[in-house]
SEFIZA-3560 file (N, C-alpha, C; in Angstrom, 3 decimals):
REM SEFIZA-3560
<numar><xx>-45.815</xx><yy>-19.737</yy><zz>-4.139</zz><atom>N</atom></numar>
<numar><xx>-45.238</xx><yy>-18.415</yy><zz>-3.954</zz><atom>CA</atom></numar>
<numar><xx>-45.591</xx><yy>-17.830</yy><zz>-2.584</zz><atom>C</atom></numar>
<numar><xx>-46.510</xx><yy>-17.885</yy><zz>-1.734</zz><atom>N</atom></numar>
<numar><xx>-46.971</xx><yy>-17.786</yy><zz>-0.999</zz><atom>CA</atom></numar>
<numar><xx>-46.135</xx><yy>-17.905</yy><zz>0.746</zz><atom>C</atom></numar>
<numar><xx>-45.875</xx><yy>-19.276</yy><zz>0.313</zz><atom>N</atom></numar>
<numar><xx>-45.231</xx><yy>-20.049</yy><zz>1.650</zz><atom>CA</atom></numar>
<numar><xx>-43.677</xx><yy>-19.146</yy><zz>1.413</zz><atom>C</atom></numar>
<numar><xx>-42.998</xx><yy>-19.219</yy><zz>0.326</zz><atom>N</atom></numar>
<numar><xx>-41.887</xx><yy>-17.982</yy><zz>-0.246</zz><atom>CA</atom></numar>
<numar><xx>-41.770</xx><yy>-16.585</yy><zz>0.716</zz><atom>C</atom></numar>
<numar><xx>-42.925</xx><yy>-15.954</yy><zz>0.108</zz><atom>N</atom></numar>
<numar><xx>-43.054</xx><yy>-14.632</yy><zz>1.157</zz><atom>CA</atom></numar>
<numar><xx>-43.261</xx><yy>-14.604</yy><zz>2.590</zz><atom>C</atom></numar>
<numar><xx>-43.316</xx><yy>-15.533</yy><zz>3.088</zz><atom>N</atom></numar>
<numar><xx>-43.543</xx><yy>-16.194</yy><zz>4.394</zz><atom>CA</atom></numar>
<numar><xx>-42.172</xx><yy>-16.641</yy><zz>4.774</zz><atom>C</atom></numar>
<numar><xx>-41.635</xx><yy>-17.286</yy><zz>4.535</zz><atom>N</atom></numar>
<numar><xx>-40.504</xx><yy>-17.512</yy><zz>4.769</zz><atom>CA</atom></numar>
<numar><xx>-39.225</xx><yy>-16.606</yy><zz>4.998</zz><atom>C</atom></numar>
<numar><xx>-39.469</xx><yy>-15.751</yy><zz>3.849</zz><atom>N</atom></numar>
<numar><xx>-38.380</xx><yy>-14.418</yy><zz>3.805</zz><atom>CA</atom></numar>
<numar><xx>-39.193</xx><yy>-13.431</yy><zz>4.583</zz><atom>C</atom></numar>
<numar><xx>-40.180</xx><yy>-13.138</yy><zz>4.938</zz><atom>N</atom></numar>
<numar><xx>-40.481</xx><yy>-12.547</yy><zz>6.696</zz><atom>CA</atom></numar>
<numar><xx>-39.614</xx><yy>-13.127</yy><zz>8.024</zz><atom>C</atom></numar>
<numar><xx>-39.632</xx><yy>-14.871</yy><zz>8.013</zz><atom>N</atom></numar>
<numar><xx>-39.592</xx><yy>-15.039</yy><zz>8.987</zz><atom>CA</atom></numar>
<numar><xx>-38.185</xx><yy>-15.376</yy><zz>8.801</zz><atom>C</atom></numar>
<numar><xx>-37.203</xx><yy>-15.494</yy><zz>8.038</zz><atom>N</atom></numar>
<numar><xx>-35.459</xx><yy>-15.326</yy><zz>8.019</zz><atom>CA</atom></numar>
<numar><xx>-35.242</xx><yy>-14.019</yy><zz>8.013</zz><atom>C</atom></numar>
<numar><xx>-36.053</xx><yy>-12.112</yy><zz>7.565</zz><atom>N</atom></numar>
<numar><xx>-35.653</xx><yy>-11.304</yy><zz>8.409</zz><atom>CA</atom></numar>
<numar><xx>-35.640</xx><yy>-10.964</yy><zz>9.565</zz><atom>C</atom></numar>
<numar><xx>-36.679</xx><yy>-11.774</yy><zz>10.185</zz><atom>N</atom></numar>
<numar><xx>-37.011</xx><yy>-11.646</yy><zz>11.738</zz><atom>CA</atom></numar>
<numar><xx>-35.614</xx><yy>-12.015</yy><zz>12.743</zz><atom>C</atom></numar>
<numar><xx>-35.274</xx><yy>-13.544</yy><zz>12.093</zz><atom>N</atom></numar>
<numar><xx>-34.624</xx><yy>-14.130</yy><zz>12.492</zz><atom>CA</atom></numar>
<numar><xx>-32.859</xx><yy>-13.159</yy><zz>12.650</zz><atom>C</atom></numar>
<numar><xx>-33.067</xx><yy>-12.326</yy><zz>11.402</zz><atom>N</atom></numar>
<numar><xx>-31.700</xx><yy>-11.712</yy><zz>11.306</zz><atom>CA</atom></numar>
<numar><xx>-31.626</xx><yy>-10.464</yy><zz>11.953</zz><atom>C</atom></numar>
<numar><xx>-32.723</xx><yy>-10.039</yy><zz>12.210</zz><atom>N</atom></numar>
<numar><xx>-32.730</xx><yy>-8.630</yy><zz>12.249</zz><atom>CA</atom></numar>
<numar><xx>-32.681</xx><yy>-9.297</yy><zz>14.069</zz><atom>C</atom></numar>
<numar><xx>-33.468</xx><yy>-9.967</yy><zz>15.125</zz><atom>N</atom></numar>
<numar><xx>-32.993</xx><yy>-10.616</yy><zz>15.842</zz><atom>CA</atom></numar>
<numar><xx>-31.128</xx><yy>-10.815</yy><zz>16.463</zz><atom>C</atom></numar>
<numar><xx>-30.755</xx><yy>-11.552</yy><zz>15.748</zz><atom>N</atom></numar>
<numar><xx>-29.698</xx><yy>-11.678</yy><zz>15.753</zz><atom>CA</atom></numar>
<numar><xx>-28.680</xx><yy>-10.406</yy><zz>15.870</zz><atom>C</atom></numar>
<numar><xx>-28.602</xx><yy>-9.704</yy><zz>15.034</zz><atom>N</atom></numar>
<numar><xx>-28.161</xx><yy>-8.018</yy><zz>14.838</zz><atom>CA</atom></numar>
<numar><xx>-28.209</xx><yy>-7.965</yy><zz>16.249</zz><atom>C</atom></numar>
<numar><xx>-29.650</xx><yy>-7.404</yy><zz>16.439</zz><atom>N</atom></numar>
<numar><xx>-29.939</xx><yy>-6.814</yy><zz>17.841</zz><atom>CA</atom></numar>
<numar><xx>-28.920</xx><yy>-7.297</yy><zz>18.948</zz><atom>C</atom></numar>
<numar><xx>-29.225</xx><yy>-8.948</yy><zz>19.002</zz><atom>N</atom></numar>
<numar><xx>-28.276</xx><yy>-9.820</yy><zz>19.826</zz><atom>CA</atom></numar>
<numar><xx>-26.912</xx><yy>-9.362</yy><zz>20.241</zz><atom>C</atom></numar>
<numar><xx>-26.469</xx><yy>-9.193</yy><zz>18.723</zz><atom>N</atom></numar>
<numar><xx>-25.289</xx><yy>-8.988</yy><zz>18.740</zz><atom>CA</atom></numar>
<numar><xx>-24.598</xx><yy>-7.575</yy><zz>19.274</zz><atom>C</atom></numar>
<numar><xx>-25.857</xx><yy>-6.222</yy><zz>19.288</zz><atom>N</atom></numar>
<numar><xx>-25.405</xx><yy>-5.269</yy><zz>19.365</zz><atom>CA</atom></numar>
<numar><xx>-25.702</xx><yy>-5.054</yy><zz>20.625</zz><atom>C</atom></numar>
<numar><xx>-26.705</xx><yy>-5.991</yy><zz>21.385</zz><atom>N</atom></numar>
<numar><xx>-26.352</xx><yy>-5.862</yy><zz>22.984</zz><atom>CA</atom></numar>
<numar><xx>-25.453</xx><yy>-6.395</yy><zz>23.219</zz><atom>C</atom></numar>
<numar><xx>-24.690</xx><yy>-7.038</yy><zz>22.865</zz><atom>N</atom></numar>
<numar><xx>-23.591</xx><yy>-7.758</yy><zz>23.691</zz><atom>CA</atom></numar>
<numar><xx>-22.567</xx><yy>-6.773</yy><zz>23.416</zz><atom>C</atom></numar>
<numar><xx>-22.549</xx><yy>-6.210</yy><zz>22.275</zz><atom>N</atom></numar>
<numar><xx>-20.968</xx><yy>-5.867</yy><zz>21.745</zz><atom>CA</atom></numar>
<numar><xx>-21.109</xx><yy>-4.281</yy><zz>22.793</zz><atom>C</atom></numar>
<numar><xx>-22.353</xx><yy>-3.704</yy><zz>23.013</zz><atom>N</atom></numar>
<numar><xx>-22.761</xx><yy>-2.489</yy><zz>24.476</zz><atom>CA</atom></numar>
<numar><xx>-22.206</xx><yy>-2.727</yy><zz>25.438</zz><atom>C</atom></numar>
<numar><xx>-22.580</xx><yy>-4.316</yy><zz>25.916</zz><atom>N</atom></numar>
<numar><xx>-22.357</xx><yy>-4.726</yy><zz>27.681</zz><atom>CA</atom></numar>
<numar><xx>-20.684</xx><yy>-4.563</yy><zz>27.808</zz><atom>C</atom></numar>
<numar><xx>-19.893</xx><yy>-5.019</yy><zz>26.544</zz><atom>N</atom></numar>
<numar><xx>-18.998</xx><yy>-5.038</yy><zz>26.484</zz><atom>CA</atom></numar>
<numar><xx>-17.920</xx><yy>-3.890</yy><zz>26.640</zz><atom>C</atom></numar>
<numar><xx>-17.928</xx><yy>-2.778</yy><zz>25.351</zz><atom>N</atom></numar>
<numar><xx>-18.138</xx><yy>-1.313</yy><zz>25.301</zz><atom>CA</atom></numar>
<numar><xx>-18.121</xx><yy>-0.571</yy><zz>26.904</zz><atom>C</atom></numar>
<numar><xx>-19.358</xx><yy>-0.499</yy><zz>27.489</zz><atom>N</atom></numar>
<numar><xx>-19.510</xx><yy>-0.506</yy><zz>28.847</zz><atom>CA</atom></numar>
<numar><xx>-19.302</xx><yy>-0.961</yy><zz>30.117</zz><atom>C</atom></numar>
<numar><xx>-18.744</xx><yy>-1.869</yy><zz>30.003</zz><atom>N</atom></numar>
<numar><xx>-17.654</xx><yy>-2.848</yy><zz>31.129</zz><atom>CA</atom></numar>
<numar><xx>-16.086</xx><yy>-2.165</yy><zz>31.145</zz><atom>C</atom></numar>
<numar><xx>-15.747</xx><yy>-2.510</yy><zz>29.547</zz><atom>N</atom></numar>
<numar><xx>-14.485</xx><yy>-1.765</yy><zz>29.528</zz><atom>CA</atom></numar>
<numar><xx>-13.934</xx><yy>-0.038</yy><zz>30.238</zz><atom>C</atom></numar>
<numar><xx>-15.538</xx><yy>0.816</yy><zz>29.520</zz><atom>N</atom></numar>
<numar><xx>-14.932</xx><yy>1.839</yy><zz>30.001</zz><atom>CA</atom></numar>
<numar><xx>-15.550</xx><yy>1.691</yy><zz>31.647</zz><atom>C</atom></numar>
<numar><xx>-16.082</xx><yy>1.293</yy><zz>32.015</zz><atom>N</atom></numar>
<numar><xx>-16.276</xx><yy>1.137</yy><zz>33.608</zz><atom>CA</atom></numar>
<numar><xx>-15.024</xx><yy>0.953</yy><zz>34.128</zz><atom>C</atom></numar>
<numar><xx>-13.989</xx><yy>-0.221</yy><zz>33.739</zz><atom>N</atom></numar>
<numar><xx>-12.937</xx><yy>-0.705</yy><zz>34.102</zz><atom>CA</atom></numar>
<numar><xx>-11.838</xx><yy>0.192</yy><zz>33.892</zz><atom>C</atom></numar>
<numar><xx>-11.805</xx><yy>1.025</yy><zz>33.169</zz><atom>N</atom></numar>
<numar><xx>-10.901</xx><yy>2.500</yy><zz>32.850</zz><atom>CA</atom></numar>
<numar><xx>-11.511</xx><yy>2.992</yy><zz>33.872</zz><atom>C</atom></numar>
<numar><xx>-12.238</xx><yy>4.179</yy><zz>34.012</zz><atom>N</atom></numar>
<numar><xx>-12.783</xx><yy>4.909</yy><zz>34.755</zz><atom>CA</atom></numar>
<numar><xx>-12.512</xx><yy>4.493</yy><zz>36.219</zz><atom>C</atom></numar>
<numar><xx>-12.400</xx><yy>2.977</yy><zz>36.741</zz><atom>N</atom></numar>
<numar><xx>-12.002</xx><yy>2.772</yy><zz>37.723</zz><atom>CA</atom></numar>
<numar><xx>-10.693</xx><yy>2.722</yy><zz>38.161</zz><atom>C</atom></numar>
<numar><xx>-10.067</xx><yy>2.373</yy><zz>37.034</zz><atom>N</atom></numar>
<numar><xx>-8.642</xx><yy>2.335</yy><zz>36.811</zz><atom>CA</atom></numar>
<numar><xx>-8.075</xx><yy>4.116</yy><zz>37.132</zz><atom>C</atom></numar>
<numar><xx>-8.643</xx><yy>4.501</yy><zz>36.278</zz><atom>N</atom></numar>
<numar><xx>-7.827</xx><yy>5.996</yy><zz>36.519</zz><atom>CA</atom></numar>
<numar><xx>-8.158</xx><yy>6.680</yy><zz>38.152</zz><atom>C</atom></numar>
<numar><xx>-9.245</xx><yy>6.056</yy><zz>38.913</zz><atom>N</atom></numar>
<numar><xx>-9.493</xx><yy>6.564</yy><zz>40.087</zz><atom>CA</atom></numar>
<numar><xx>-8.577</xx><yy>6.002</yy><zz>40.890</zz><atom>C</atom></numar>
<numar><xx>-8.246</xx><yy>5.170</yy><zz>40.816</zz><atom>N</atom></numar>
<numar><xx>-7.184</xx><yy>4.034</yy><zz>41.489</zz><atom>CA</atom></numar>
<numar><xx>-5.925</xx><yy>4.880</yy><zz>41.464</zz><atom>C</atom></numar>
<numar><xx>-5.340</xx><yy>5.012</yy><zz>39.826</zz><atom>N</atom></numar>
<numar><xx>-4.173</xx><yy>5.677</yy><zz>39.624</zz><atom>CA</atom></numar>
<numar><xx>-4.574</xx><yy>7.090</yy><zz>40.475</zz><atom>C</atom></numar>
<numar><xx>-4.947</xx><yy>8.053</yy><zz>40.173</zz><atom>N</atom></numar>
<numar><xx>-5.397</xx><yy>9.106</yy><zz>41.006</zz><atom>CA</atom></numar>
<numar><xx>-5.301</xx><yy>9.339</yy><zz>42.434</zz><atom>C</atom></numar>
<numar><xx>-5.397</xx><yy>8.451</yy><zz>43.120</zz><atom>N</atom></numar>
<numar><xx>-5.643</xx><yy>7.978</yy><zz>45.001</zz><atom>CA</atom></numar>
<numar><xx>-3.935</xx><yy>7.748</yy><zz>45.417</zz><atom>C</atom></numar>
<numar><xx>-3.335</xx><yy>6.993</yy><zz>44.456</zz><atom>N</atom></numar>
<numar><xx>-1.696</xx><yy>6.675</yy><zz>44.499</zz><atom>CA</atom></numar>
<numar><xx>-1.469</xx><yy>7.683</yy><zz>44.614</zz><atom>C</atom></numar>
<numar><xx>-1.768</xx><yy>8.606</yy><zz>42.941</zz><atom>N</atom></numar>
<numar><xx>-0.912</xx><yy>9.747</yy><zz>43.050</zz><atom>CA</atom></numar>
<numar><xx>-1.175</xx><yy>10.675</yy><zz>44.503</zz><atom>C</atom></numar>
<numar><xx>-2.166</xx><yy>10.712</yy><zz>44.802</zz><atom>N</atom></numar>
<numar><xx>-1.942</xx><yy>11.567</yy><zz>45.703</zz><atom>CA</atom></numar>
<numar><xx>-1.810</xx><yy>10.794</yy><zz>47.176</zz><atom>C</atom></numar>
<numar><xx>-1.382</xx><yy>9.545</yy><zz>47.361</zz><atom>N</atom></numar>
<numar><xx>-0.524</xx><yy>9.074</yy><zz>48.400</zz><atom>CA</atom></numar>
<numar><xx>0.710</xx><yy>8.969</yy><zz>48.386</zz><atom>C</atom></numar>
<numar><xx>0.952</xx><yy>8.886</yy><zz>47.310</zz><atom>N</atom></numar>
<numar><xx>2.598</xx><yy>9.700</yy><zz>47.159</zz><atom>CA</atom></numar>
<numar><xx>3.107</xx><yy>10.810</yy><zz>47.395</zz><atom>C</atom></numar>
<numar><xx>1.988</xx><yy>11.851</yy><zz>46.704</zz><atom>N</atom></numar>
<numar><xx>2.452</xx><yy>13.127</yy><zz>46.908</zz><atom>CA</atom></numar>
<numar><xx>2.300</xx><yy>13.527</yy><zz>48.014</zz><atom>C</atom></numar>
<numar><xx>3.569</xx><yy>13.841</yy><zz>48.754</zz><atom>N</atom></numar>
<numar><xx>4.054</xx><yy>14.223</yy><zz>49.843</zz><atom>CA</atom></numar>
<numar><xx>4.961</xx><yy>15.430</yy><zz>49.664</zz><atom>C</atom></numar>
<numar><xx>5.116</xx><yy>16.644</yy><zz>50.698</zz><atom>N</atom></numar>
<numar><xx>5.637</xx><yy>17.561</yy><zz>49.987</zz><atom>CA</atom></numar>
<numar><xx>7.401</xx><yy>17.319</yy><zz>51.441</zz><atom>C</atom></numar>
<numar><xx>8.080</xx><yy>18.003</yy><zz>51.324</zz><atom>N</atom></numar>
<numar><xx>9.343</xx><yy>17.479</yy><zz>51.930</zz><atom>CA</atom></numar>
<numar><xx>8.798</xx><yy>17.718</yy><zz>54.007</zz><atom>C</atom></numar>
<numar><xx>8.356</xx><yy>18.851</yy><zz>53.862</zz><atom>N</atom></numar>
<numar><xx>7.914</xx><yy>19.498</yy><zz>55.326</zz><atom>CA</atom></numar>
<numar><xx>7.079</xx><yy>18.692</yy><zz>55.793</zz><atom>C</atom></numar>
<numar><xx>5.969</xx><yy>17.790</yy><zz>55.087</zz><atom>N</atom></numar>
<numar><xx>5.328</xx><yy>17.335</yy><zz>56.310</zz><atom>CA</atom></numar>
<numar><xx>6.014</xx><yy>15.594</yy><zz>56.403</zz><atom>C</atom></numar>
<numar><xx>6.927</xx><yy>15.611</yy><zz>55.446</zz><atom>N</atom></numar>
<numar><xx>7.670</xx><yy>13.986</yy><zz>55.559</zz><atom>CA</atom></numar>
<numar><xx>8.830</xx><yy>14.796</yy><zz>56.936</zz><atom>C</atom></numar>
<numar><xx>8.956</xx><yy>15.399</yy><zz>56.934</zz><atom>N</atom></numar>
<numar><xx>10.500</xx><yy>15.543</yy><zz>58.097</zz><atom>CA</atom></numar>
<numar><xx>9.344</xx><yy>15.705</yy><zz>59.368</zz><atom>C</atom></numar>
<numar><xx>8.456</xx><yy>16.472</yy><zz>59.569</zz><atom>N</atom></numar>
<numar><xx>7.440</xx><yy>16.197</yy><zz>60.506</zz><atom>CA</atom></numar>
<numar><xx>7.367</xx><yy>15.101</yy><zz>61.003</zz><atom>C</atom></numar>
<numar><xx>7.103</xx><yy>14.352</yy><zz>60.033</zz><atom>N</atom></numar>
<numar><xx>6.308</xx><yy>12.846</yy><zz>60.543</zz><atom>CA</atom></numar>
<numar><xx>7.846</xx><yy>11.888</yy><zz>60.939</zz><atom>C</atom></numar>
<numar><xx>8.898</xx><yy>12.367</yy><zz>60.593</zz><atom>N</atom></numar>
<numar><xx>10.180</xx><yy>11.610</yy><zz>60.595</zz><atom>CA</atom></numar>
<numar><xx>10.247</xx><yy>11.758</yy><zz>62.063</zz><atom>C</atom></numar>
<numar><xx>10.417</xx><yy>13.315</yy><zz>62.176</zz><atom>N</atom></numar>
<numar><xx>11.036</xx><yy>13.882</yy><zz>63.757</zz><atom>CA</atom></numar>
<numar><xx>9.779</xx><yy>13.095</yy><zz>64.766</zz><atom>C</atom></numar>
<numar><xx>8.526</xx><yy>13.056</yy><zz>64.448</zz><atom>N</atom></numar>
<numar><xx>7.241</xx><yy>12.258</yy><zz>65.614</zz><atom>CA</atom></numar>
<numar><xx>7.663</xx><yy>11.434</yy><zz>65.893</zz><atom>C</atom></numar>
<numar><xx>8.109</xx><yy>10.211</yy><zz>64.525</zz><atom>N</atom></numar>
<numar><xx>8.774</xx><yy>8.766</yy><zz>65.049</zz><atom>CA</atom></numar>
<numar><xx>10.082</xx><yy>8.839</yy><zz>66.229</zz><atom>C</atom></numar>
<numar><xx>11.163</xx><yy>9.932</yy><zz>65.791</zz><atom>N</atom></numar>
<numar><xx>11.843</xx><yy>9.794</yy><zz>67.156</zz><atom>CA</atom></numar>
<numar><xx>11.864</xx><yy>9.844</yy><zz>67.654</zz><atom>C</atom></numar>
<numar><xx>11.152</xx><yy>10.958</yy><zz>68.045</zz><atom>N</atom></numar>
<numar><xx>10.796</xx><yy>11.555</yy><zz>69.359</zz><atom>CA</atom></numar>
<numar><xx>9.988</xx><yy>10.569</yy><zz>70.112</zz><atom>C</atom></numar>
//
């Protein structure tokens, strides 16, 4: 009985281990993604406002080129 209670210590170790394992990875993961959003929307953000151009300073920059 002995070696018993010994054993089922050392298969919760083993599981409770594992868990852990698993719940750092499934974090790194979690945290990559929203890194990769967060970068994403800064990206989208920088477009938008290289697009946004309002009509006056596009005819500006039109009339420089001909001139």
């Amino acid at each position: 009985m002995k070696k018993n209670n010994k054993e089922k210590g050392s298969i919760t170790l083993f599981v409770l281990i594992g868990i852990i394992f698993i719940l750092i990875i499934l974090g790194v993961i979690y945290f990559s993604r929203q890194n990769k959003s967060i970068a994403q929307e800064k990206e989208i953000r920088q477009i938008e406002k290289s697009y946004n151009v309002n009509t006056n300073d596009l005819s500006e920059e039109y009339n420089e080129i001909i001139e």
